[in-house]
N, C-alpha and C positions, 0 to 999 in steps of 0.2 A: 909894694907891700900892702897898701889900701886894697888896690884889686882882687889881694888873694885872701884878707880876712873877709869881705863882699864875698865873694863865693864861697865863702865857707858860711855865712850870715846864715845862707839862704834853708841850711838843714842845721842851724844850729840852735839849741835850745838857754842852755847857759853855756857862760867860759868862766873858771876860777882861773885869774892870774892873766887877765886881759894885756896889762904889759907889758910883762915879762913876754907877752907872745911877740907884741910888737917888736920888742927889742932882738928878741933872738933870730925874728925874721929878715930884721935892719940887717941884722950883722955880718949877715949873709953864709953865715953855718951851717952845715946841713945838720939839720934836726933831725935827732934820735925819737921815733915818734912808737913809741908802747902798742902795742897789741898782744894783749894778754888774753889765753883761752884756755878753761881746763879740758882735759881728752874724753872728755863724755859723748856720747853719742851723736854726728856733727849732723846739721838738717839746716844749715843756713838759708835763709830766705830774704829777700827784697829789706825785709827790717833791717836784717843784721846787715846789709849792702851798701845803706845809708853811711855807716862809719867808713866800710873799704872804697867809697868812692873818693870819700874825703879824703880819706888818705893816699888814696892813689893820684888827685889833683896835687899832691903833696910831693909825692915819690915824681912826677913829671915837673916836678920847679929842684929837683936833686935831693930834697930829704929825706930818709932811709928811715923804713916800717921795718922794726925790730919784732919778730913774730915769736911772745914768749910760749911755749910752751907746758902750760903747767902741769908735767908730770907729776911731781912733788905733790902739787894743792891736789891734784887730782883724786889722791890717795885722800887729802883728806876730807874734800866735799865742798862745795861751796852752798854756803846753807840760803842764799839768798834766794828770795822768793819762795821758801821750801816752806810743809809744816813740819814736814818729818826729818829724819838724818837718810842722806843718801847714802845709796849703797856702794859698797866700794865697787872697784873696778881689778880685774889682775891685770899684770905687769904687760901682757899678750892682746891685752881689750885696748892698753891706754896706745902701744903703739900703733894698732891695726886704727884707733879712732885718730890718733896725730896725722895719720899717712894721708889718712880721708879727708882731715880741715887743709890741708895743707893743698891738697887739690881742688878743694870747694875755693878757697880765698884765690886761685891763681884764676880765677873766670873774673876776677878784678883786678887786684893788686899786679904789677910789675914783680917779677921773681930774680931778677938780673942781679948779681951779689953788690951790686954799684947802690942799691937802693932798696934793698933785700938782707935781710939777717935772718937767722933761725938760733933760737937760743932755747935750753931748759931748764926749770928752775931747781930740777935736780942737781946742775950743777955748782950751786952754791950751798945747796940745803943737806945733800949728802954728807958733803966733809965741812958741816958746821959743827964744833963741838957743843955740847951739851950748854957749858957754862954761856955761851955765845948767847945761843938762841935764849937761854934762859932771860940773858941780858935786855932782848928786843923786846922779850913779854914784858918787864918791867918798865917799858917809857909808853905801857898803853893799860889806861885804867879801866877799872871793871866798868866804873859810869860810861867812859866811851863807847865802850862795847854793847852794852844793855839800852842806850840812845838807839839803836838801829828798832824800828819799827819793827822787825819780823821777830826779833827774840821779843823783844817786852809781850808781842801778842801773842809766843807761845807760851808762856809765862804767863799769862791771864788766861788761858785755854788748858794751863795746868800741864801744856806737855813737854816733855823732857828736851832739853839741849846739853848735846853731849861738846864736853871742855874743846876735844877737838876743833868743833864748830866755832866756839867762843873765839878760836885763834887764827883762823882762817882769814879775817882781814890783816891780822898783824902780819903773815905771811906774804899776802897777796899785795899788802902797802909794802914790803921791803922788798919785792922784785921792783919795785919802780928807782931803788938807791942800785940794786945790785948791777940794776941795768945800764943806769945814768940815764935814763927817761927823762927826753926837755919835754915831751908833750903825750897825753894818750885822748883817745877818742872813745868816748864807752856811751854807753844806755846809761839814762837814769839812775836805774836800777845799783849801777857799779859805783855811784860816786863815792859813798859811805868809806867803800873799798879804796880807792885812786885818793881821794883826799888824808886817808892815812898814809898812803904815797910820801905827800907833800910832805906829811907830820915824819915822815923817816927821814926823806932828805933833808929836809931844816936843821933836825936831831942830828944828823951824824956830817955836816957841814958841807951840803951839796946844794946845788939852787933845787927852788922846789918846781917841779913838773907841772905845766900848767895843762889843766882838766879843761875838756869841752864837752860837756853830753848836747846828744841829737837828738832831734825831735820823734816821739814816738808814735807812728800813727795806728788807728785799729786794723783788724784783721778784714778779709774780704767779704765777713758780714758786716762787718758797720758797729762791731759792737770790743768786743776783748782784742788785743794784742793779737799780733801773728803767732801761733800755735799747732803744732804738729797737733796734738792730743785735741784739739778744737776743729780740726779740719780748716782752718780759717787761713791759708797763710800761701801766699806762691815761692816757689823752693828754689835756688838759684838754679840747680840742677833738673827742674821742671825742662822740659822740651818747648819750643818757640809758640807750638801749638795750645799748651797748657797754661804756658805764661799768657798768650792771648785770651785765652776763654775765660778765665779764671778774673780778667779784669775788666772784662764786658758782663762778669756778675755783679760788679760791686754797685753798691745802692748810690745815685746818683749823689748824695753830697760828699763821697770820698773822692769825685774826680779832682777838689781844688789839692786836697794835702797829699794826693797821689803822682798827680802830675807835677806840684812842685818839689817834691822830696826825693820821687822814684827817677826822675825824667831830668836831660838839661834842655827842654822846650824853655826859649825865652818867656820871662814873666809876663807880658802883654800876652803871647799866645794865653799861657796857663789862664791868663783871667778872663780873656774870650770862651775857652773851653768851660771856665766854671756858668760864665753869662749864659752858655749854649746849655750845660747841665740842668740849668735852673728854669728852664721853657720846658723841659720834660719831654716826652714823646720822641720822635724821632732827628731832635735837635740833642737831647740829651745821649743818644746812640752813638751817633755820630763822632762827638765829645768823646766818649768812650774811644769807640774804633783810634780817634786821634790817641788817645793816650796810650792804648792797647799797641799803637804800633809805633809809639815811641821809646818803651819800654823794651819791646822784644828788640828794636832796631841796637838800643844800648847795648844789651848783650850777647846778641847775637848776628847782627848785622842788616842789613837794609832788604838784601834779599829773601832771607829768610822773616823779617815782615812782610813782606809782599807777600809771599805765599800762605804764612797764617792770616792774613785777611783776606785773600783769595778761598781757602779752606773753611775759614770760619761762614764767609757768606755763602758757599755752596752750601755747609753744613746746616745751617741757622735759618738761613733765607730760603734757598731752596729745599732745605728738607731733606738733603742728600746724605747720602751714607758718608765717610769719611774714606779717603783712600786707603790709608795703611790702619786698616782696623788689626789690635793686635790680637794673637790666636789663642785659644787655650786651651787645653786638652785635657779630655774626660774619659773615664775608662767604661762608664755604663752607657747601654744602650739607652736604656730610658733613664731621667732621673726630674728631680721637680725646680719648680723654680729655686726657691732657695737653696737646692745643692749649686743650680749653675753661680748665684751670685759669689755663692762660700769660694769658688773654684775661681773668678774672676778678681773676686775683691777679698783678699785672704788676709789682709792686713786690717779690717771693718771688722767690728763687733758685729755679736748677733743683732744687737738693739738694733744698730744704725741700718743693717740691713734689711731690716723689720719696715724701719722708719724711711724707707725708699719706696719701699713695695707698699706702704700705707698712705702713701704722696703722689701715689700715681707716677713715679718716677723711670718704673720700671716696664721694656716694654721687652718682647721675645718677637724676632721679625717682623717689628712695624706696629704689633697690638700689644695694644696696653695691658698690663695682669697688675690683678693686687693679691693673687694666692698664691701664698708661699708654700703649699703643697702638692701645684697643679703639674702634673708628670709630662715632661717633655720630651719627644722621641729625637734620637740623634740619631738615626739611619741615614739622616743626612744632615751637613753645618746647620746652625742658628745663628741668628747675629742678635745678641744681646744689648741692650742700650739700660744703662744704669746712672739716673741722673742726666744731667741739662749736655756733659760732654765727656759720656766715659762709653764705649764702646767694644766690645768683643767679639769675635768670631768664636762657637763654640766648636769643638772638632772632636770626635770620639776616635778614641784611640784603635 
């Protein structure tokens, strides 16, 4: 039991209910252990990984990751971190987004029904009667709810929160009764939520679920969280080659909470790696490279890091093209730089593509351009390079 809260230590931040964990791991019962997700748009990354490793050390000693589904909250938003009210979703977006987490999370977690659940909160919330639910709004007070940081500061910002919003941890804290949740693993960010958990199960005469949040570390500039909208963030769904690049970018003092949080490199290496980080130059690369291929070996095997550090030093070191540059296809003969970029990176704002081509970043076979209007002939391929590791072949249709 010591062993396995020690490995849990090592990405954990807080625990409410430190005991109560001890004992239910004494006991030798397999723990109902919470994972709660509303169906919004899924983009899991390395952050969110932190929790399903934990849990998956969890699901291989035989305790069962209950994967709530929150169709239900889904509808109604979850306001946290938000300024504004989010948009809803139709009935067609929350499935097609459920289908998608549900595959994202199996790149970690065990899916085996022994250690696996799939549950949604539509099914208690559906055929709850009016009087019911009315009943769970009454055991949570207004002051609880206006305690959360993010309302009181829209609230001093003057802007609107709709009731829905208000209700959304009472919801989100009674799937942890509905569930029988002994344990959930969340971000920071959800305790507010999961600690009304506790406050339903006490209330309606259950034990209460003991909370652990994980440590949160910045994004791969060194600065905010992991972020789709930030570009900042490695996706679990990234390819072995991106996960590698993307972590020979980051600024030399994310290697200590990188390698300890992302990685199971023993702790003496991890502080070798930060000693070597901290000489800078090509001790600090190095460090990298070790992390970089400890990370892709995690999820995707040992082989496939050998070949993206193989790839990365022809690419990097030697200045080589990349093998499998991907192709993309353009219907005009001629067009300018900033059509090819629009046609390569379609998901990038103007700005950002702006801010490539102003960075020197952009090069069209080998030379560098910073004119976003300079016409380029496609009578025959181009090979595009946009940024430190993004590469195109252009091909006219």
């Amino acid at each position: 039991m010591n062993a396995v809260i020690d490995r849990l230590r090592r990405t954990t931040d807080t625990v409410i209910g430190a005991d109560d964990l001890r004992e239910r791991l004494d006991s030798g019962r397999p723990l109902r252990i919470k994972y709660g997700v509303d169906c919004t748009a899924p983009d899991l990354h390395l952050g969110h990984a932190v929790n399903l490793w934990m849990m998956r050390q969890l699901q291989d000693l035989g305790h069962r990751v209950v994967f709530l589904l929150g169709d239900l909250t889904t509808r109604v938003g979850d306001p946290t971190g938000r300024s504004e009210t989010r948009p809803v979703l139709t009935p067609e977006q929350i499935d097609a987004n459920a289908a998608s987490f549900l595959e994202q999370v199996s790149l970690v977690l065990r899916t085996d029904p022994e250690v696996f659940e799939v549950r949604r909160n539509s099914e208690w919330y559906d055929g709850m009667p009016v009087a019911e639910l009315l009943g769970l709004f009454a055991q949570v007070t207004q002051a609880q709810l206006m305690s959360r940081d993010m309302f009181r500061e829209r609230v001093a910002a003057g802007r609107e929160i709709a009731v829905h919003e208000l209700v959304y941890p009472v919801l989100q804290g009674y799937d942890s009764f509905a569930m029988q949740s002994d344990l959930t693993i969340v971000g920071s960010d959800q305790l507010f939520n999961e600690q009304l958990g506790r406050h339903f199960q006490q209330r309606l005469g259950a034990p209460p679920q003991v909370v652990i949040t994980t440590t949160i570390t910045p994004g791969i500039d060194g600065r905010a969280k992991q972020s789709k909208s930030l570009n900042n963030y490695i996706g679990l769904t990234d390819s072995p080659r991106d996960k590698f690049g993307k972590l020979m970018s980051i600024p030399d003092e994310l290697v200590e909470p990188y390698a300890r949080v992302y990685t199971e490199l023993p702790l003496e290496t991890v502080a070798a790696l930060v000693d070597s980080a901290g000489v800078g130059g090509p001790a600090a690369r190095d460090a990298k490279l070790r992390l970089a291929a400890a990370v892709v070996t995690r999820y995707h095997g040992a082989g496939a890091a050998r070949t993206s550090l193989a790839e990365f030093r022809r690419t990097f070191t030697d200045r080589a093209e990349p093998a499998d540059i991907p192709a993309v296809v353009v219907s005009a003969e001629v067009v300018t730089t900033f059509d090819l970029l629009r046609a390569a990176r379609p998901d990038d704002s103007n700005s950002e593509l702006r801010r490539l081509l102003r960075q020197g970043a952009v090069s069209i076979n080998g030379v560098r351009t910073e004119d976003a209007a300079a016409p380029i002939d496609l009578t025959s391929d181009v090979v595009l390079k946009s940024g430190t590791r993004t590469w195109h072949r252009i091909t006219r249709q």
